[in-house]
Every structure is written in C-alpha cells, then in structure tokens.
C-alpha positions in Angstrom: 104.7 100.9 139.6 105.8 103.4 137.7 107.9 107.1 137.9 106.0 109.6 136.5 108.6 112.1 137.3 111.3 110.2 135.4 109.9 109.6 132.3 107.7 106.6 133.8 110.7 104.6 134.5 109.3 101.4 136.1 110.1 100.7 139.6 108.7 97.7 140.8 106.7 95.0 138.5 104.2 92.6 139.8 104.3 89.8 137.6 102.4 86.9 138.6 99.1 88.9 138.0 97.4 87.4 135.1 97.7 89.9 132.3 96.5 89.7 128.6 98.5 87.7 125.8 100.9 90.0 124.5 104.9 90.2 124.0 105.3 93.8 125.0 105.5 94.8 128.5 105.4 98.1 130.5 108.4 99.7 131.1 109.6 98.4 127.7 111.3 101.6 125.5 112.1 101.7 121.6 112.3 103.9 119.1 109.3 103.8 116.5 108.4 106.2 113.8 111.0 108.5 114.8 110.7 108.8 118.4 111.7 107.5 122.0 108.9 105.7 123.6 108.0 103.9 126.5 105.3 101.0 126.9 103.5 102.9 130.3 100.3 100.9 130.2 98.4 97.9 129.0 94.5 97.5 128.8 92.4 94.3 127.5 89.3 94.5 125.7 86.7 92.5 124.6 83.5 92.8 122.4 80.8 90.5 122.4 78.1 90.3 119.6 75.8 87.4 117.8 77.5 84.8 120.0 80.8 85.5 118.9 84.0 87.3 121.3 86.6 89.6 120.1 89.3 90.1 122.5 92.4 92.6 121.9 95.1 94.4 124.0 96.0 98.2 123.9 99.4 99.5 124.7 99.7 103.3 125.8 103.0 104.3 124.9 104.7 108.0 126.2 107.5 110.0 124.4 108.8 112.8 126.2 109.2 114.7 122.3 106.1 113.6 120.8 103.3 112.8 124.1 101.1 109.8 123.8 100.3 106.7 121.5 98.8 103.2 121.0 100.5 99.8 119.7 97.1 98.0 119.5 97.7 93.7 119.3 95.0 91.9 117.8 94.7 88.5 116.3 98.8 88.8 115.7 98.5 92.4 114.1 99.9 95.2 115.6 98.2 99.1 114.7 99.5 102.3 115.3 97.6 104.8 116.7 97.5 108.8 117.9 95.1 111.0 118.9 93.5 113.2 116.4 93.2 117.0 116.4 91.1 117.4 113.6 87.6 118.6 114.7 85.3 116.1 113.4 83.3 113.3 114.4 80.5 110.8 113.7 78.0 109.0 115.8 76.4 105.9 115.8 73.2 107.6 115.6 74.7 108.9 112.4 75.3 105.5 111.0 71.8 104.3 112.2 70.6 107.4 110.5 71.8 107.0 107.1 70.7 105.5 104.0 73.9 105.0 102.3 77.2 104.4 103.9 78.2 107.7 105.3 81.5 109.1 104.4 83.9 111.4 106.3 86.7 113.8 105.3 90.0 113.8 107.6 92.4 116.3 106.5 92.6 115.8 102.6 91.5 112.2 102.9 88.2 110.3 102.3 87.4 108.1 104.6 84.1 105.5 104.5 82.2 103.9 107.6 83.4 100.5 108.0 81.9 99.2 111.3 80.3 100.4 114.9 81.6 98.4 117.9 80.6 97.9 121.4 83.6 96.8 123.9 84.6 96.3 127.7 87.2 97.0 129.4 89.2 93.9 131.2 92.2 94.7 132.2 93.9 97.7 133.1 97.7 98.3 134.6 100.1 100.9 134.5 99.7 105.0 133.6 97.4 106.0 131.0 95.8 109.9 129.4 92.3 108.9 131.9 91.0 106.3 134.8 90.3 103.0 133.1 88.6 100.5 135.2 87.6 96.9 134.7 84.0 96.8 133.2 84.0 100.4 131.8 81.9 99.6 128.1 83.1 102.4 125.4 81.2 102.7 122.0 83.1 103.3 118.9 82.7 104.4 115.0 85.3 103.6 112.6 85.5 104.8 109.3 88.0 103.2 106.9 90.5 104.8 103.9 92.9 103.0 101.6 96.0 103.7 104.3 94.1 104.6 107.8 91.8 104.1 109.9 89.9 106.8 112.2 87.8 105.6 115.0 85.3 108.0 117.1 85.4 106.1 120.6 82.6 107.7 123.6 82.6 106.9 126.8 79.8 108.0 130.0 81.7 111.3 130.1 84.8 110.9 127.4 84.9 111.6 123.5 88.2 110.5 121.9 88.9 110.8 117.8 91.9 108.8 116.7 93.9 107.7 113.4 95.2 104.3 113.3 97.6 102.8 110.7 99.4 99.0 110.3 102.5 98.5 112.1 104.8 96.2 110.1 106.3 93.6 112.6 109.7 94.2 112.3 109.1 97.9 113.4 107.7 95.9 116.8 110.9 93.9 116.7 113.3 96.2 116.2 111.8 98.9 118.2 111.7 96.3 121.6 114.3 93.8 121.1 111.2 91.3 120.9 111.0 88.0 119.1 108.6 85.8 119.9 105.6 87.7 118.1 102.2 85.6 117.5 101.6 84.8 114.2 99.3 87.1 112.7 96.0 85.5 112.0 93.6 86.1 108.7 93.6 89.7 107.2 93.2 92.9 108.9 91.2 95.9 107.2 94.5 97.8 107.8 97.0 94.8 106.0 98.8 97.2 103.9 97.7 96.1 100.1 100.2 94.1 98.0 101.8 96.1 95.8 105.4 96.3 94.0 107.1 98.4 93.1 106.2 98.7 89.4 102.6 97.7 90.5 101.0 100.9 89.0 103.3 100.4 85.5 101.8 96.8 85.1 98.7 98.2 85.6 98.7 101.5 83.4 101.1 100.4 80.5 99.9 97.2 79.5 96.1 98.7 79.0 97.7 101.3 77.3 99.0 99.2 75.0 96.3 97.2 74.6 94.3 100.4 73.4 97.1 100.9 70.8 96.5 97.3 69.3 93.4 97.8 69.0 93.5 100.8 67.3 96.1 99.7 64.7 94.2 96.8 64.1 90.8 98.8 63.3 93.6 100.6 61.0 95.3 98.0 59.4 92.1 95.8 58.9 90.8 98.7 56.9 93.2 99.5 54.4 91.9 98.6 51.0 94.1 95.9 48.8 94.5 96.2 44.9 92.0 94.0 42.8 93.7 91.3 41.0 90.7 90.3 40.0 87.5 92.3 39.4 84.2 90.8 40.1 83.8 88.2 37.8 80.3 86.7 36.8 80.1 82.8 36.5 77.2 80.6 35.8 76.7 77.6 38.3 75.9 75.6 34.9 79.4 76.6 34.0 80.9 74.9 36.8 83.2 73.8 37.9 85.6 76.7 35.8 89.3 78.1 36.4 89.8 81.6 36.8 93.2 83.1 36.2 94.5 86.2 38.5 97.9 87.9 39.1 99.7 87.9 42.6 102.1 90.9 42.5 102.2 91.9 46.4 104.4 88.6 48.2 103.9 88.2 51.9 100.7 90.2 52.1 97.1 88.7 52.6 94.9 87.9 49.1 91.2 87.5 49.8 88.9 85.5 47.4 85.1 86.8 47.9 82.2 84.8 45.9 78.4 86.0 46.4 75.7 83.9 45.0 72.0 84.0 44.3 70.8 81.6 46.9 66.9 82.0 48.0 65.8 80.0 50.4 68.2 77.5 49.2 72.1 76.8 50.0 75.0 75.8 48.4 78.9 74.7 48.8 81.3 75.6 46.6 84.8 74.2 46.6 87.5 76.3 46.0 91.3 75.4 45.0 94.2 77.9 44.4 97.3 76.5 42.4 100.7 79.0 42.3 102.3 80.1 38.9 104.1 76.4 39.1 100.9 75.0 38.8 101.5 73.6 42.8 98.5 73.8 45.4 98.7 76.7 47.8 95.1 75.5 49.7 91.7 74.0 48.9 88.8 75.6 51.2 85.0 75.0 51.0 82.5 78.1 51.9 78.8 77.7 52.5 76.4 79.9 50.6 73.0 80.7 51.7 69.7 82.4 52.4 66.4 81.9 54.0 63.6 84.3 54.5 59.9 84.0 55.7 57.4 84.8 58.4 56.6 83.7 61.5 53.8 85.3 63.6 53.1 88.3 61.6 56.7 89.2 61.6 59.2 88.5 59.1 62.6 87.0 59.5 66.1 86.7 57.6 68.8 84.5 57.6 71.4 85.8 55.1 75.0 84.3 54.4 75.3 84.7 50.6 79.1 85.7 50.8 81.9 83.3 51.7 85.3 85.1 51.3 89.2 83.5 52.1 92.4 84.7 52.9 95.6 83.5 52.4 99.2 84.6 51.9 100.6 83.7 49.1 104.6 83.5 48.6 105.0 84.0 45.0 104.1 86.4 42.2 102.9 85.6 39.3 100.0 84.3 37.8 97.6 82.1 40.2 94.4 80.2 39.3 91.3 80.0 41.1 89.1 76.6 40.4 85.6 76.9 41.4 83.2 74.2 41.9 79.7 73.4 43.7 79.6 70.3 45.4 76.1 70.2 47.0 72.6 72.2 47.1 69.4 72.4 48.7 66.4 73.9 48.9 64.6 75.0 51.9 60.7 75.3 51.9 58.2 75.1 49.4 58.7 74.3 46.0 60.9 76.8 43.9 59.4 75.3 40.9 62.1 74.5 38.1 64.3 77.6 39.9 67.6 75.5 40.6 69.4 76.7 44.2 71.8 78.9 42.9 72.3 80.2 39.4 74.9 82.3 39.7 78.2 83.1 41.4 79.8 86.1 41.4 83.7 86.0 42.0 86.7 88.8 43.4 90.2 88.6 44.1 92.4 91.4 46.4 95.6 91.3 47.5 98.1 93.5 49.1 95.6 93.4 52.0 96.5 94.2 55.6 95.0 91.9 58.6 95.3 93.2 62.2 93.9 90.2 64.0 97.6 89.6 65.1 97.4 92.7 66.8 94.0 92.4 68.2 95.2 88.6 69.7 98.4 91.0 71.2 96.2 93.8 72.2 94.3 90.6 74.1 97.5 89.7 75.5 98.1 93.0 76.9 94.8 93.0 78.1 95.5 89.9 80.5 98.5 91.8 81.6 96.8 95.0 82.8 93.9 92.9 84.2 96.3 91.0 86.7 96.6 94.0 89.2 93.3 95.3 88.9 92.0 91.7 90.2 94.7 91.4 92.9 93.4 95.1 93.2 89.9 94.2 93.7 90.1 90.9 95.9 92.3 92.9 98.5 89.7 95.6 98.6 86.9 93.1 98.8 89.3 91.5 101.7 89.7 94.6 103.5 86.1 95.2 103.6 84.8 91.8 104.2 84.2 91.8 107.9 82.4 95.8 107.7 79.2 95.6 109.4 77.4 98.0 106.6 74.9 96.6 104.3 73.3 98.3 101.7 69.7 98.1 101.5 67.9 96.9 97.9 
C-alpha cells in the first residue's frame, strides 16, 4: 500500500504474494540519471510465440522533479525508459505493409524497425500512469538506433510512444543499495557496443596510413634507375658469355632484365653476378618463354619472354654478369632447323627504388584498421540478430 500524497511512501507491504523474479522492490528510492526516484510499481510480462516464452518485469518509477519512468529487467539486463513527446508513431500494419524495413526519424535520430511483439500482462502491484490488470495483451513496434530504442505499445483504448536506453548495473547498484543482481544472460540489442577510448583513432589512422603506403609505394616503385648497362645483344650460340657493368649507387636495388626470342619454345638461363673482388653476390635462374595458337576458332597467348632480378649490391665498382642457358624446349609442331631461342637481349639499372616494403607496411596497417571495423560489424550483426525482419529476395 502505498501514499500517494507523500510521495508514494509505502505503508504496508504484503510480502508473501508470489511476485516476479527481480531484486528491486516497491517502495525502494535512489538516485538515477540525476534524479530522486521511487520504485511505485511492478508488472510481469510474458510473450508467447513459435513455442517459445519470453517473460520480463517492468518497474514504474516516480520522481517528484522529473514524473514517471521504467527500469525494465530482462534476462539480467536492466533498460531505462521514459515516455516520449515526440509526435510520431508506427503500426504493425505499417510493418506488414512494407517492402523494405521501414525506418523512423526521432528527434535528429534514425531509427530502423527491429521487431513487432505480442505480450500479456501477469502481474500487477503497486501505483502506476493507468489500470493494469492480469491478462490485459498490449501490442508493440520497436524500432532500433545505434544508442536507443523506441517502442510504439497499443492497447484496447491506450497508445504509448517510449525511448528506452541500457542501464549499466552499477547505476542499479548504486542507485538501490542492491547487490545480488542476476547475471545478465546472452546480448541485448541495447548492450552498449565495445568501444575504447581510442576506438575511432585505431580505426581512422591506421587506414589512413595504409593509403599513404600505398601511395609511396606506387611512387617509389616508379622512379626510374640509371642504366649501367644498356641493352646488350647476345647470341645464345655465344653462350655462356660475361658481361661487365659498373655499380656506382651502394645500398640501392640493381635490376638485371634479359628478353629472348622464344616461339613456342622455352628456355632457362642461369645467371651469376660476381663483385669488383671477383666474390659471388647471387646465382638466379629465370625461365623464358612463349606459346601461341588456336583453339576453337579463337586464338590464344601465353607470353613470358622477360625474366628480370633484383638485388642490392654493397659495393661500387665494376660487377660482372655471367650468362648461360642450361635447358630448351620446343613446344608443338616442328620448328624445322629454328633452334628455341636465338637470341638474348640483356640490361642492367641500378639506383632503383622498390616500395614493396611499404606495400607489406601499408598491409600491416591495413590489419590494424580492420580490427575495429570487424569487432564493429559482429556487434552490429549481434545486436540485430534476434530482429524479426527479413528481407525478401
């Protein structure tokens, strides 16, 4: 029993009535989101659909400052929730109606239908803004935005539009003094989303950086080395030969190219570079070759007639290039006395620029940046999960 002329102070409890599961209590006051309020009623719910029951408890709360409010418990989670001024509103007839998911502005926020439910009342107690009674059935629309939730509820003669957000449980602890909370069970669409602090920064910079890599990569990779060698025509018969060619930029990529004559016919060439100390600095090996023909009317191409190689070497000075071809073949008919490849045609550049290292950062980067969009995406997928929309193919 409560005192509705003294701020509903309770005056007499009647406590062996079996009430729904729930740690808060009429007559319980705390202060929550600013204000003085007082637990003045309690109401159970349920839902039933496809075999399955929902079950829920609402709390009406009163402040003598700021009127009437909700502390909804369900499945451990507690929601916050006040009556909405804002003159709009959305059926289920609406919903049934449309052919994509409808969408709703409250205020300067955009808010997307996220389920239609179907519930009972069964339980009532205490003081409340209209005359609940056990079995009363109330349909409701609720439309969903990154932060709150609005619901359109209708009764046989009542409309109601409310805005619901997530109440964090140590606002429900601090605010009542309670401790023995139920554990909150699975996700609710309003579970605020994980997010630090710098959560936007780890998301924004890294993919800005990434962008940059790339970019100075293309750059980099582009800029043109000297020749220390200008193409240079050598006869296979020739082979193998040494080729002579000054190093003058240390620390910077060279790049050998060769090109040869292949025709429907391949060829490996083996390829040595000593320094001016006559030492090794690598020995490589780079296929050569080139088919053509036709195949149902239509003609193909298979063309790999450069092989090139980069390296870095550490001294200046005058290096030499050995060439040699270790194996050909011939693919399809008969070239007749036409040998695989005839002729080889050899470059050397150095002072060259490489940005792979920066395209393998950039990727780096990349993985950085992508971390919060996923976490990002599976909390939105989350939130949405249980939504009773589908969208028709």
């Amino acid at each position: 029993m409560l005192d509705a002329h003294a701020g509903y102070k309770a005056l007499k409890q009647f406590k062996d009535m079996p009430r729904p599961d729930s740690p808060l209590r009429i007559g319980m006051s705390g202060t929550l989101r600013g204000a003085e309020y007082t637990i003045i009623g309690t109401i159970g719910l349920r839902e039933r659909y496809g075999g399955e029951t929902w079950t829920w408890v609402d709390h009406q709360l009163y402040s003598p400052t700021h009127g009437y409010a909700w502390i909804t418990l369900e499945m451990g989670h507690f929601i916050w929730t006040r009556r909405l001024r804002d003159l709009v509103w959305m059926s289920s007839a609406t919903v049934e109606r449309a052919e994509y998911r409808p969408t709703i502005w409250v205020g300067h926020d955009r808010y997307r239908y996220f389920e239609t439910s179907n519930s009972e009342v069964t339980f009532a107690e205490g003081e409340f803004t209209w005359a609940p009674s056990v079995g009363e059935r109330s349909t409701t629309v609720s439309v969903l935005s990154d932060t709150a939730m609005v619901s359109f509820t209708q009764t046989k003669t009542e409309r109601e539009v409310e805005r619901s957000i997530y109440l964090r449980r140590e606002e429900v602890e601090q605010a009542f003094g309670v401790t023995d909370l139920p554990a909150a069970q699975g996700s609710h669409p309003l579970t605020p989303l994980i997010q630090g602090k710098n959560f936007d920064f780890l998301r924004i910079t890294p993919l800005a950086l990434a962008v940059v890599c790339v970019v100075l990569g293309v750059l980099l990779g582009g800029l043109p080395g000297s020749r220390s060698l200008p193409a240079k025509s050598v006869l296979a018969s020739d082979l193998p030969v040494e080729i002579p060619f000054e190093i003058t930029d240390v620390g910077r990529l060279s790049r050998i190219t060769i090109e040869g004559d292949v025709r429907n016919s391949w060829a490996w060439v083996e390829i040595e570079v000593t320094d001016p100390d006559d030492m090794p600095v690598f020995a490589a090996g780079r296929g050569l070759e080139y088919y053509f023909g036709n195949d149902g009317g239509e003609s193909w191409i298979e063309n790999n007639r450069t092989g090139t190689v980069s390296f870095r070497p550490e001294k200046a000075g005058t290096h030499t290039l050995s060439l040699e071809i270790s194996e050909t073949g011939i693919w399809g008919p008969t070239q007749g006395d036409k040998a695989p490849v005839s002729n080889l045609s050899v470059s050397v550049y150095s002072g060259e620029s490489n940005g792979a290292w920066l395209y393998r950062l950039g990727f780096v980067f990349a993985v950085i940046a992508a971390v919060p969009w996923f976490i990002s995406y599976f909390q939105h997928q989350r939130r949405w999960a249980k939504s009773d929309w589908t969208d028709e193919e």
